[in-house]
C-alpha positions in Angstrom: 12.7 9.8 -20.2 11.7 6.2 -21.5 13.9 4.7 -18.9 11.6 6.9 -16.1 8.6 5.8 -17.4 9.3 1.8 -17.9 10.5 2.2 -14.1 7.0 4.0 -13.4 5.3 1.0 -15.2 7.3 -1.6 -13.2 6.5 -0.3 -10.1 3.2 0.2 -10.6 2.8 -3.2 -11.9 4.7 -4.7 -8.6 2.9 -2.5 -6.2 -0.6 -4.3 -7.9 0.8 -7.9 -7.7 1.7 -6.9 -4.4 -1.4 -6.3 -2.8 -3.3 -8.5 -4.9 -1.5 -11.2 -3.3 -2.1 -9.6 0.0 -5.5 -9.6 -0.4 -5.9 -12.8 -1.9 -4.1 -14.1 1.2 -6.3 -11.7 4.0 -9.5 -13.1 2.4 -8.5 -16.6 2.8 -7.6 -16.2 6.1 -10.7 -14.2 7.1 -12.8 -17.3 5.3 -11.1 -20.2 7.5 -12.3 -18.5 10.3 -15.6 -17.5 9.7 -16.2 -20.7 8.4 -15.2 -22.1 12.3 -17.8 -19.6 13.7 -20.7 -21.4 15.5 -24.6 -20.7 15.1 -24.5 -17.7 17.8 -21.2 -16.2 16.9 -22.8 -16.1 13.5 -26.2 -15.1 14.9 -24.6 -12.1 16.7 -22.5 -10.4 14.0 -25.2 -11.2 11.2 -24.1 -13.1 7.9 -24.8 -9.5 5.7 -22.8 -7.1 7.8 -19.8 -9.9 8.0 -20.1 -10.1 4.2 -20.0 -6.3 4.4 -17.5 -5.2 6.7 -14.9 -8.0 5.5 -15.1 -7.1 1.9 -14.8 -3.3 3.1 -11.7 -4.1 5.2 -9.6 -6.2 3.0 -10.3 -3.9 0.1 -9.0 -1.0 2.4 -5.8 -2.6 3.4 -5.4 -3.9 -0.4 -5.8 -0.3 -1.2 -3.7 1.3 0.8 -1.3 -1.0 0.4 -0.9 -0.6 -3.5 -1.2 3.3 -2.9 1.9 3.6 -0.5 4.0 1.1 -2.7 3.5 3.0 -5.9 3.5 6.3 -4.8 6.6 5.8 -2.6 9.4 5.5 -5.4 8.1 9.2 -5.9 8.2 10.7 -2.6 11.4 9.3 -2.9 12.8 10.7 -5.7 11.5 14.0 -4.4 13.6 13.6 -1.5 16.6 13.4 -3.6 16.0 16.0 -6.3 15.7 18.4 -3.1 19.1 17.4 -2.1 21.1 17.5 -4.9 19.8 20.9 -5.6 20.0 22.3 -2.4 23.8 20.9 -2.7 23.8 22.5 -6.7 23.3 26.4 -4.6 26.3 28.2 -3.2 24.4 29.1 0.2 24.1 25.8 2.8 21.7 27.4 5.7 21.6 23.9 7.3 23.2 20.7 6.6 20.6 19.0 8.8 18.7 17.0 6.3 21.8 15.5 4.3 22.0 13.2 7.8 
């Protein structure tokens, strides 16, 4: 059980670093190109709803990132508690899945 948990930990704590860097690395790309933008590119999208929507975005992505990598050493371990017990029964209806 300790073992389970310090796993649990670990890939929490790499999923985070994970999309922190990702998102360190979206918002300095979205930066060196706004910062290229010209007085009527800048005019047109408005300086509030660039802040806006470019914070909103990279937050998303960061988030969804972090989300799938943590939560995927789960689904995963689903996946194979399933088939070892389905393999543990006597009755095999379909050997389908074990592909």
């Amino acid at each position: 059980a300790l073992l389970s948990i310090l796993a649990s930990v670990g890939n929490v704590f790499l999923a985070s670093q994970t999309s922190q860097k990702l998102g360190q690395k979206l918002r300095s790309d979205v930066y060196r190109k706004v910062i290229n933008y010209s007085h009527d590119e800048m005019d047109k999208v408005g300086t509030s709803s660039l802040i806006t929507r470019t914070t909103n975005d990279v937050t998303q992505i960061q988030k969804r990132l972090d989300d799938d990598l943590a939560n995927d050493d789960h689904g995963t371990n689903h996946a194979h508690r399933g088939k070892l017990f389905g393999l543990s029964k006597e009755s095999y209806p379909d050997h389908g899945f074990l592909d």
